[in-house]
Every structure is written in structure tokens, then in C-alpha cells.
matplotlib code that plots the C-alpha trace (Angstrom):
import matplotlib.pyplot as plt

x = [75.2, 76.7, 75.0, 72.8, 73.3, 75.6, 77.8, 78.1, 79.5, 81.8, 83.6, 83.0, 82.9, 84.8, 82.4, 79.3, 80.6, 81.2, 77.8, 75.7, 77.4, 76.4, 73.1, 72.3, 73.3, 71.2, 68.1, 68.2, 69.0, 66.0, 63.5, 63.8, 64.5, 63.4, 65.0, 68.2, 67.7, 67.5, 71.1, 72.7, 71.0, 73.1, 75.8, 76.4, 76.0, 78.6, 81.5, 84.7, 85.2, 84.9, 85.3, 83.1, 80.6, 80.7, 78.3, 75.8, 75.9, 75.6, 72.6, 70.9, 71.7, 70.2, 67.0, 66.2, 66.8, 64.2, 61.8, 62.3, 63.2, 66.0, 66.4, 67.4, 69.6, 71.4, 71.9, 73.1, 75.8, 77.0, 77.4, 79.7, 81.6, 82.3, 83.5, 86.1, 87.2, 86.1, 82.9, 80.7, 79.1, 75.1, 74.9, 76.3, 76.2, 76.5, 79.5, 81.0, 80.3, 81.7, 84.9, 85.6, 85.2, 87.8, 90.1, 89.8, 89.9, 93.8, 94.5, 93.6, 94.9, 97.5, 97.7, 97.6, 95.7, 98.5, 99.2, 95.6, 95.4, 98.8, 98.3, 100.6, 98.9, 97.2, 98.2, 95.7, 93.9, 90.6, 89.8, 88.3, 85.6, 85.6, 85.4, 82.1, 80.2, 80.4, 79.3, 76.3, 75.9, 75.6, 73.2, 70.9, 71.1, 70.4, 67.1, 65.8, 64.4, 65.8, 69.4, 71.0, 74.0, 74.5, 74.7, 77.4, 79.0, 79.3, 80.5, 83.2, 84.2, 84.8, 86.9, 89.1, 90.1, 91.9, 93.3, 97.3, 96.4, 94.8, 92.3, 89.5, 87.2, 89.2, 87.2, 84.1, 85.3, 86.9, 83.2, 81.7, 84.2, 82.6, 78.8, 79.4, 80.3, 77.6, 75.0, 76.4, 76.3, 79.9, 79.5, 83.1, 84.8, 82.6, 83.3, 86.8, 86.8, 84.1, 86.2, 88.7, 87.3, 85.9, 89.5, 90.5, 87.3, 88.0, 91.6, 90.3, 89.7, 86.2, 84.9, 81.8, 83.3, 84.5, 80.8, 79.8, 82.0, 80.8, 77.4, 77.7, 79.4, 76.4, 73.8, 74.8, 77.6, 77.7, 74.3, 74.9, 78.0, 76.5, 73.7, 71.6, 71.8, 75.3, 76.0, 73.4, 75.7, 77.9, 75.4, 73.5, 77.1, 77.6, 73.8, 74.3, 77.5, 75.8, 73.1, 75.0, 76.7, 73.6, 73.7, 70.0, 69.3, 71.5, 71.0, 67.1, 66.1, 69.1, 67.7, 64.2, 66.2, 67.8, 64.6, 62.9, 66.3, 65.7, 62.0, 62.0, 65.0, 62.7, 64.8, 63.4, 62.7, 62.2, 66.0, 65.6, 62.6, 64.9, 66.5, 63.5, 61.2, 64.0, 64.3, 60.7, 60.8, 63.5, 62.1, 58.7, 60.2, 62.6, 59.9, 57.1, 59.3, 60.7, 59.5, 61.0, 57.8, 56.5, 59.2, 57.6, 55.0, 57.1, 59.0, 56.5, 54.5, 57.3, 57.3, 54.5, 54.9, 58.1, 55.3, 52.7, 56.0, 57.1, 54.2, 54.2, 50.5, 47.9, 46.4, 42.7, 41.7, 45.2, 44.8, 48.1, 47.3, 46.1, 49.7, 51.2, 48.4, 47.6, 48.9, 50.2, 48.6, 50.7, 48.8, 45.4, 44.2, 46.9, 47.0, 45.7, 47.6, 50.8, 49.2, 50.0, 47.5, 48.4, 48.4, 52.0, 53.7, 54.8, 58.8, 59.1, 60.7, 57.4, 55.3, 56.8, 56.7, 52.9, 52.4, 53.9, 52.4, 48.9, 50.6, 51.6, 47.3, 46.3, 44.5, 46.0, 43.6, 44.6, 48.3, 48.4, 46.8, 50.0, 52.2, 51.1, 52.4, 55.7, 58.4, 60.9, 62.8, 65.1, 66.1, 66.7, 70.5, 71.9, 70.8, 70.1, 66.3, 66.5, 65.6, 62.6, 61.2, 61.4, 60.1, 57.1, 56.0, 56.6, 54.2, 51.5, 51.0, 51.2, 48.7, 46.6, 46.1, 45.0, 41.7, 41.8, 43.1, 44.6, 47.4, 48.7, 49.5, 50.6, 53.4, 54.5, 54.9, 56.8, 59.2, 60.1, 60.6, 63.0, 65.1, 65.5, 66.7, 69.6, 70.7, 71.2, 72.8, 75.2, 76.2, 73.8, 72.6, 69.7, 67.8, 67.6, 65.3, 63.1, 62.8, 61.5, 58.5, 57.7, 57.5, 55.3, 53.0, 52.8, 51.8, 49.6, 47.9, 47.7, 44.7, 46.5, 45.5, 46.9, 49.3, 51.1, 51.3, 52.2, 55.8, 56.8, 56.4, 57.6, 60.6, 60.7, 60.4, 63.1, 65.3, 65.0, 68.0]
y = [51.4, 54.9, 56.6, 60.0, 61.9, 64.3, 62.1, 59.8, 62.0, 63.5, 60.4, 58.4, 60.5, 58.3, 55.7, 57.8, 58.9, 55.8, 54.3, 57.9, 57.9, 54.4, 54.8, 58.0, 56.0, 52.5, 54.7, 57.1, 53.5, 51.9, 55.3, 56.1, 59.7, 61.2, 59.2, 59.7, 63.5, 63.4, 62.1, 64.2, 67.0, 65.7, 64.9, 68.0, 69.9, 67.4, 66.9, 68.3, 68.3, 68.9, 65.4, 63.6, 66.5, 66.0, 63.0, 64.5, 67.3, 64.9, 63.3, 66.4, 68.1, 65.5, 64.8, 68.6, 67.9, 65.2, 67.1, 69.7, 71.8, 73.6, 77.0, 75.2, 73.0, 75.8, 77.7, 74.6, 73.6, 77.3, 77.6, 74.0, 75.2, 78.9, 76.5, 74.9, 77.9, 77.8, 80.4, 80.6, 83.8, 84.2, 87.7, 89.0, 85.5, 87.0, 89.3, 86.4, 83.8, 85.9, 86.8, 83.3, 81.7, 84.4, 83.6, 79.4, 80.4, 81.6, 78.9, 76.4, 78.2, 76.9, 73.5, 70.2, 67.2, 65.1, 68.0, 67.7, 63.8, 64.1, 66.4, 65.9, 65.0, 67.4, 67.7, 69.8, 67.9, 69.8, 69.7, 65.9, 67.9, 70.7, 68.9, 66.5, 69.3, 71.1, 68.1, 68.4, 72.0, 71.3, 68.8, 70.7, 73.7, 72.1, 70.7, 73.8, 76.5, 80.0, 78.6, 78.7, 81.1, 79.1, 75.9, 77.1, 79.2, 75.6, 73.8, 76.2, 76.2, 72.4, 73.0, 75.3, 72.6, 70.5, 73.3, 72.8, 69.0, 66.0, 64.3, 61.6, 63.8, 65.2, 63.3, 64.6, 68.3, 68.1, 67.0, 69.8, 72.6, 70.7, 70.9, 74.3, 74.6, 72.5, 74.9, 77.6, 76.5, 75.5, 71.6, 71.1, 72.3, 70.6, 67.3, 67.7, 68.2, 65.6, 62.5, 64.2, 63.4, 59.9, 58.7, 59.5, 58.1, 54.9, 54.8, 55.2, 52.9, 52.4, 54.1, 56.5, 59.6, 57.7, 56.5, 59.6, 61.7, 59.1, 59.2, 63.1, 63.0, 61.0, 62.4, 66.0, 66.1, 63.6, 63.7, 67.0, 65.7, 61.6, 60.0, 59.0, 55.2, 55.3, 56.2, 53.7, 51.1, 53.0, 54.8, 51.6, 50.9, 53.3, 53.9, 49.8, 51.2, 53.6, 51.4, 48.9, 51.7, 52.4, 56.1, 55.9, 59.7, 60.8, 58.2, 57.8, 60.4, 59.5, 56.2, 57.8, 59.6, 56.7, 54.8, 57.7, 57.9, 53.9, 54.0, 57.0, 55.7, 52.8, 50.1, 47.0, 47.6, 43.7, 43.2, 46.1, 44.3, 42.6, 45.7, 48.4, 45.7, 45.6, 49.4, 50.0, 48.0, 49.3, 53.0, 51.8, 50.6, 53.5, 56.0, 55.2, 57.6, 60.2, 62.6, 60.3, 58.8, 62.0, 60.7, 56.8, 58.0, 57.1, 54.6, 52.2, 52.8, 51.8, 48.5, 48.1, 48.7, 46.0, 43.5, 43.8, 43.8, 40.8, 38.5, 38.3, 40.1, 40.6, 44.0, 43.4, 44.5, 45.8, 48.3, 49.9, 53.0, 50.4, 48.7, 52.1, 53.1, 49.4, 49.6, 52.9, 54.5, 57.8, 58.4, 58.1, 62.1, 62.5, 65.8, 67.8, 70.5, 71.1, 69.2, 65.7, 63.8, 65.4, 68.9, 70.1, 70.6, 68.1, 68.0, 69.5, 66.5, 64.3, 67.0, 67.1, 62.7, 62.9, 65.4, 63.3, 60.5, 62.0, 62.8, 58.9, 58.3, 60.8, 62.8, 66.0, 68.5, 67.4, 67.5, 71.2, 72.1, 70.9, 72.2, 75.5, 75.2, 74.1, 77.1, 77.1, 74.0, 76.0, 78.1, 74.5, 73.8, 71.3, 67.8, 64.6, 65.4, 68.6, 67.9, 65.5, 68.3, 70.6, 67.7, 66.9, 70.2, 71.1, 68.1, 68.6, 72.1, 71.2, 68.1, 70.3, 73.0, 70.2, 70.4, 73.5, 75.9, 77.7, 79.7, 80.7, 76.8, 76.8, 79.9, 77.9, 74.7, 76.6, 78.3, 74.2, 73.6, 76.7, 75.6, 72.3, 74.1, 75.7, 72.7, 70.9, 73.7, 73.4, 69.8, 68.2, 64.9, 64.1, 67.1, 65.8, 63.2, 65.4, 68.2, 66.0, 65.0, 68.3, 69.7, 66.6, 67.1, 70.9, 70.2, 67.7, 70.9, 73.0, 70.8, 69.4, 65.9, 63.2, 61.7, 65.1, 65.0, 61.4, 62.1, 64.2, 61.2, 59.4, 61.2, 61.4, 57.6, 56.5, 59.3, 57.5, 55.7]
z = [110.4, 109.7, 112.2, 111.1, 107.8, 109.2, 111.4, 108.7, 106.4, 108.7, 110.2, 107.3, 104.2, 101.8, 102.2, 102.6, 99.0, 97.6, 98.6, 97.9, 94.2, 93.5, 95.0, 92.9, 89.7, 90.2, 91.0, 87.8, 86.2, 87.8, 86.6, 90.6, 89.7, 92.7, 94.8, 92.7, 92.6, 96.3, 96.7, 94.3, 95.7, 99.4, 97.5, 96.5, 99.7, 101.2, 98.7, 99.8, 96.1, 92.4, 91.6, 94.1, 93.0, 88.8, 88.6, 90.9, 88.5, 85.2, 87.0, 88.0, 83.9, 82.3, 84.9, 84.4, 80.7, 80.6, 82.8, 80.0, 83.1, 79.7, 81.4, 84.6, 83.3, 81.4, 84.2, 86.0, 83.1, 83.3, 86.4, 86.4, 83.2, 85.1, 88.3, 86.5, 85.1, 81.5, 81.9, 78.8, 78.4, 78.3, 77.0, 73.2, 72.0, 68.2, 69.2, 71.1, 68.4, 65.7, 67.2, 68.5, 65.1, 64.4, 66.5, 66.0, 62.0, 62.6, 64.9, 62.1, 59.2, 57.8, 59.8, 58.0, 58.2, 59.3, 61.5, 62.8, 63.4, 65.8, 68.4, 71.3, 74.3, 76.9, 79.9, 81.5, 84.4, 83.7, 80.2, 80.2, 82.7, 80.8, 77.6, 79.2, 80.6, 77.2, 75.3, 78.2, 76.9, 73.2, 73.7, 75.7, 73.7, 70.7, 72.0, 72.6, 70.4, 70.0, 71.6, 68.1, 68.8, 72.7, 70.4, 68.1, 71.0, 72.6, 69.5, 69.2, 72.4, 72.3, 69.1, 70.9, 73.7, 71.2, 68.6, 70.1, 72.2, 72.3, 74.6, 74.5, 72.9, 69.8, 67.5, 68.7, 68.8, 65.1, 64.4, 66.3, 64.0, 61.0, 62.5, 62.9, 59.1, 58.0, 60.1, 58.1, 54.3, 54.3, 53.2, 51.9, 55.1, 57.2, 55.4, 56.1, 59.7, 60.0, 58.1, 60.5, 63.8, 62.3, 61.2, 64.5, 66.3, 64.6, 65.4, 69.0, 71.4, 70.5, 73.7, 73.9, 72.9, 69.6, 68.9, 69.5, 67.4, 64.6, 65.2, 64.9, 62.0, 60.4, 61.7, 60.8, 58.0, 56.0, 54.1, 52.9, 50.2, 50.5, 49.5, 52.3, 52.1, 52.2, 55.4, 57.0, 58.0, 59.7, 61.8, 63.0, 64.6, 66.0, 67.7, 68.5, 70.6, 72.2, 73.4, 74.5, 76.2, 78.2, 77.1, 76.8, 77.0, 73.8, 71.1, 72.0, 69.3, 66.9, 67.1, 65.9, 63.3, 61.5, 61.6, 59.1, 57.0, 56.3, 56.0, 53.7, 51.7, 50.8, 52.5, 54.1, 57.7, 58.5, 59.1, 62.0, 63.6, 66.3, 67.2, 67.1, 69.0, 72.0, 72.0, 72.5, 75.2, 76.9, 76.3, 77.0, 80.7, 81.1, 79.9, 82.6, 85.2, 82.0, 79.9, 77.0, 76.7, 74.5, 72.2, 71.7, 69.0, 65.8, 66.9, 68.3, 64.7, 62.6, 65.0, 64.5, 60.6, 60.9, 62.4, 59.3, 57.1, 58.3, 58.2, 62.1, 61.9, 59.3, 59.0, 58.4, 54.8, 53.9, 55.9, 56.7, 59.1, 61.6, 61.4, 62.2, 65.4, 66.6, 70.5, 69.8, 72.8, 72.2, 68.7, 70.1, 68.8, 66.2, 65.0, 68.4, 67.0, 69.7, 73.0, 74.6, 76.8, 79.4, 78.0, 77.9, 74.9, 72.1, 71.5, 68.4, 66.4, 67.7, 66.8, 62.6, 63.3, 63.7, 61.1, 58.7, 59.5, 59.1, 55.4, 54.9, 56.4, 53.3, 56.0, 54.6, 55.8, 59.6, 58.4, 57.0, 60.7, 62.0, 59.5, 60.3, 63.7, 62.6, 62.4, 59.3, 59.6, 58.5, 61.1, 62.9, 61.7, 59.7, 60.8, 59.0, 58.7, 57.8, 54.3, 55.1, 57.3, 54.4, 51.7, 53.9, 54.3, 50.8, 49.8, 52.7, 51.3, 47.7, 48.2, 50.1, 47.1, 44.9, 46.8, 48.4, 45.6, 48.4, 47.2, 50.4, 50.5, 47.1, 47.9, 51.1, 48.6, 46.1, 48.8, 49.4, 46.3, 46.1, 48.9, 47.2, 44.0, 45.9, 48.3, 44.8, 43.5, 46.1, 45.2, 48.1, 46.0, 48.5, 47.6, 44.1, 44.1, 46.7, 44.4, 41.9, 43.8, 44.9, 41.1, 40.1, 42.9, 42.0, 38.3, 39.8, 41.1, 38.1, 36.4, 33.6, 31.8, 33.9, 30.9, 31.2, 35.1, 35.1, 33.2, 36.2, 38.8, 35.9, 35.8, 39.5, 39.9, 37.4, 38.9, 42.5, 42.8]

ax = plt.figure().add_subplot(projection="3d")
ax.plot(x, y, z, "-o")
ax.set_aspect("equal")
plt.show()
């Protein structure tokens, strides 16, 4: 009815936009992503401006994102970020990292919470934009390895939007100064800035950016100062939020997260079942067309688990590793060291799932192949399942020298155990418990008489709650 591509656009551009934008965004809903990429690719080569351009360039980010296309979509987000004027280096990210945490450190000093929680208003038309397309940047950089200094460059930069104003995303950048903290030992400042940003997320309007800010706060803060089980409450509200959103493509992995939190706080997973069961299906729908499905392996099990729990399904003979892999297509070959079926990588975070899972089968041997594969969770920052990552591998290698009286297991046990020690040294209560289990499971390896191995999980047990 419009004629040809190029007429169209030229003597009817305002609709041509109109009907391209909506277009793009129904087929990336629908999994169309070709199709979707398609249009955003002509959208971008037709827009008279940066507006009608910006969700072309969302769309594209996060379909290179999925297609784990990260150096493209890097380049991409740069590119957008040095368009609206607010360029982010690539090169001396150290130097640069450094002298901006300087420079936000005197900006702060000195500056109150009441201070803090009444900003006046911006008025700069481009820092919503600028704001969104950072967010964009933090998120991919912190799904890929060896982007540590890009990540905290990022999360400073976000702090320094809202330093002297306020916008919509001030809660979520006072979160990102205390993530920042948090990645760098400093617990008690980062708990500051994160109530910070949640007391003003709540106060919000309860849009996105609120959830979000809350969500980060959980899922990267608050654990370090708060026992686990604590904060579960408040992040199932605010991942419910974001679903119901439809901001499939952030929470999906948070979602994964706060499933391990409850199942390895011991909490009864049947009250999730209702919730889990829809998000599988959802993800299992939306990940036919997306990379996401590499993602699916732990969260259909723990449905799966939910189902056995619940009555809804007997397990024949009790036998609880076919409750986690029954319909599980994703875990047929668990433990094929790094490689999918279809021979590209696994995530990382899917790749430490299946390793521990292989730990919950008992097939330990299969478990330390993996392990060995893993790099030091430590040098992955400060999120919620930092700890588990170092309490599984801790045990894996501990439970392993039991039979192997492999030392080289043993040190890489002990060096858990270690790192334990100084987290609750620190004040971090969840490491308590955790360092427990590790020292009962490395007397269980020295060969002592059982009664004198059994008052460590003893100990361990009664010290659980």
C-alpha cells in the first residue's frame, strides 16, 4: 500500500517508522529474530534520527548478546554510548577505572544520606539514553570473561550520571556504586549504597528500573552482610516483576539463581512449582529460536525435582537422579567436559549447574573433570552464588581425595576452605555454615574412626540454621 522500500520511506516516513518499529518488536517477541534483525537493520539505515534509531539498536544489542556474538555487541553499545556523546574508553581500562573511582570518591565525600535520596531533578534530555545503553553495557560485560575492568568501568560510569541529579535509574546506579564495592571487598559501603538505591526503588513508581535496582541489590549485595534466606522474599518480587514485565532476557539467569539459593538453603521448593513450571514453558517456547536454550539444564531439573516433591510423580525406586534428568533433554551427556550438543561452548554458569549436579548424583569422579575446567570463581566478582561456586568445588575436590588420595585435590580443597575462613572473618555469615562442611568433609578424608569424623557434620548440622 506504501509503494517500494524506498518511496515508502521517503513520502511516508512517520508511518513507515511506526509500523517498521512495531514490526521489529512482535517478531523478536514471537522468536522471529531474523526477521526482526532484518528491520532493525533498515531501520537504522533510514532513521532521520537518534530516537526513531535507539530500539533498533536495543534489539540488535541483545540478539547479538544471545547469539553470544559479545565482541559485536560491545563494539555496537560503544559505538551508541560515543554517539550520544558519553564515549567509554576500550583501552587503559585500569588507568581509567582507577582515576574515575577517584574522582566519584570526592564527589560523594562528604554528602549525606538524606542528601543522597533528594537529588533535584535532571534536566539533561540524554541521560535516560545514556543511562539505558549503559545498563545494556554492564550486562553484557558481565557475561563475559576477562571484561572485569569494562564491567566496573561501566558501573561507575552509571554512578556518575546521578552524583549532582536524579532520573529513573538512580536506584539502580546507587546499586551499581555499591556492586562495585562489594566486587572489591568493601561489604559495609556497599550495603549502604545498596539500601540506598532500594529505599529509593521502592519509593519509585514500581517500574523496571525500580525492580531492577532491587533485584541487583539482592542478587549481589546483600548476601555478603545477610543470611541468605532472608532476602528471598524480596527477590521473588522483584524477579515476579520483571517477568511480568516481559524482560525475559535479564531475569532469565537470576531466575536460575534464586532457584539454587532456595534449594541449597533447604527450603521447600513445592510452593515454587506453579511459578518454575510456567517459566520453563515460556523459556522452553522462547528458547527454540535463542541461544537461551543452553541455559534450560538446571532449571527444568529442579521442575522436575518440584514434581517428585510434590507427589505429582513417583520416581521409581526412590530414585532421585531420574527426578532431576527425566525429560531433561539438555542433560543427556552430563559432564562432556565444556561442549553442548551441538558443539559450542557451555555458558559458564550452566557449565558449574551441571557440575554440581553430578556432585548432588555422587558421580564425583565425572564432577572433578569439570571442576578442572572451571577458572577461580573468584576472579568472577561478587554475586549471589559466589559462595556456592566456591563450596561446591571445595567439596568436589575434598570428596574426591577420600578415594583418590590425590593431594593435588586435597590443596585445591583446602584453598576453599581458606577462602571461607576469611569471608567469615569479614563478618559474611553465609560462609559460616559452608566452612563447616568443608572441614568435616576434609577430616572425613584423613582416615580417622567414623565417631570422631561424625562430630564435625555433627557440629556442622546443629550449626545450620
Amino acid at each position: 500500500l506504501l509503494g517500494d522500500d524506498d518511496s515508502a520511506w521517503n513520502n511516508n516516513y512517520a508511518m513507515m517508522m511506526k509500523l517498521s518499529d512495531g514490526l521489529m518488536r512482535m517478531d523478536y517477541c514471537c522468536g522471529r529474530l531474523a526477521s526482526s534483525m532484518d528491520i532493525a537493520d533498515q531501520i537504522l539505515n533510514m532513521a532521520r534520527s537518534f530516537d526513531d534509531k535507539k530500539m533498533a539498536y536495543h534489539m540488535k544489542i541483545l540478539w547479538l548478546t544471545q547469539i553470544e556474538k559479545i565482541d559485536e555487541s560491545l563494539d555496537l553499545i560503544l559505538s551508541v554510548l560515543e554517539e550520544l556523546g558519553a564515549p567509554v574508553p576500550q583501552h587503559f581500562l585500569r588507568l581509567h577505572r582507577f582515576l574515575q573511582y577517584r574522582r566519584i570518591r570526592l564527589d560523594l565525600s562528604g554528602k549525606s544520606d538524606m542528601e543522597l535520596l533528594s537529588l533535584p531533578p535532571s534536566s539533561d534530555p540524554r541521560i535516560e539514553d545514556v543511562g539505558s545503553f549503559m545498563e545494556q553495557l554492564e550486562e553484557v560485560a558481565s557475561n563475559r570473561r576477562n571484561h572485569n575492568n569494562l564491567l566496573e568501568v561501566a558501573l561507575l560510569r552509571k554512578v556518575e550520571l546521578t552524583i549532582h541529579e536524579r532520573f529513573t535509574m538512580t536506584p539502580s546506579c546507587l546499586v551499581s556504586w555499591g556492586v562495585f564495592h562489594a566486587r572489591n571487598g568493601r561489604f559495609d559501603e556497599a550495603h549502604r549504597f545498596g539500601k540506598l538505591g532500594v529505599q529509593l526503588a521502592n519509593e519509585g513508581g514500581g517500574g523496571y528500573h525500580d525492580a531492577r535496582a532491587i533485584l541487583m541489590y539482592h542478587m549481589y549485595i546483600f548476601h555478603w552482610r545477610t543470611p541468605y534466606h532472608d532476602g528471598i522474599r524480596a527477590t521473588s518480587d522483584a524477579l515476579k516483576r520483571l517477568w511480568d514485565m516481559g524482560a525475559i532476557e535479564y531475569v532469565f539467569l537470576d531466575t536460575i539463581t534464586y532457584l539454587l539459593i532456595y534449594f541449597c538453603c533447604g527450603l521447600r521448593l513445592t510452593p515454587l512449582a506453579y511459578d518454575i513450571r510456567k517459566y520453563v514453558d515460556l523459556i522452553g517456547d522462547y528458547g527454540k529460536n535463542v541461544s537461551t536454550h543452553k541455559h534450560l539444564s538446571f532449571f527444568q531439573c529442579i521442575a522436575n525435582l518440584i514434581e517428585d516433591q510434590s507427589g505429582d510423580r513417583e520416581s521409581e525406586s526412590g530414585d532421585r537422579q531420574s527426578a532431576f534428568v527425566e525429560g531433561s533433554s539438555e542433560l543427556d551427556g552430563l559432564g562432556s567436559l565444556l561442549e553442548d550438543k551441538d558443539r559450542t561452548p557451555a555458558p559458564p554458569r550452566t557449565y558449574f549447574y551441571r557440575m554440581m549436579l553430578l556432585y548432588f548424583f555422587n558421580d564425583i569422579g565425572a564432577a572433578v573433570s569439570m571442576a578442572n575446567q572451571i577458572a577461580s570463581p573468584l576472579e568472577e566478582g561478587s554475586d549471589v552464588t559466589l559462595l556456592f561456586r566456591v563450596f561446591f568445588l571445595g567439596m568436589t575436590y575434598l570428596s574426591s581425595f577420600i578415594t583418590t588420595r590425590n593431594f593435588h585435590q586435597r590443596r585445591k580443597g583446602l584453598a576453599m576452605i581458606a577462602q571461607m575462613q576469611r569471608w567469615e572473618a569479614d563478618g559474611v555469615v553465609n560462609a559460616h555454615h559452608m566452612r563447616l562442611l568443608l572441614r568435616a568433609e576434609h577430616r572425613a578424608g584423613t582416615r580417622k574412626a567414623f565417631n570422631k569424623v561424625r562430630r564435625f557434620y555433627d557440629n556442622a548440622i546443629a550449626n545450620s540454621g
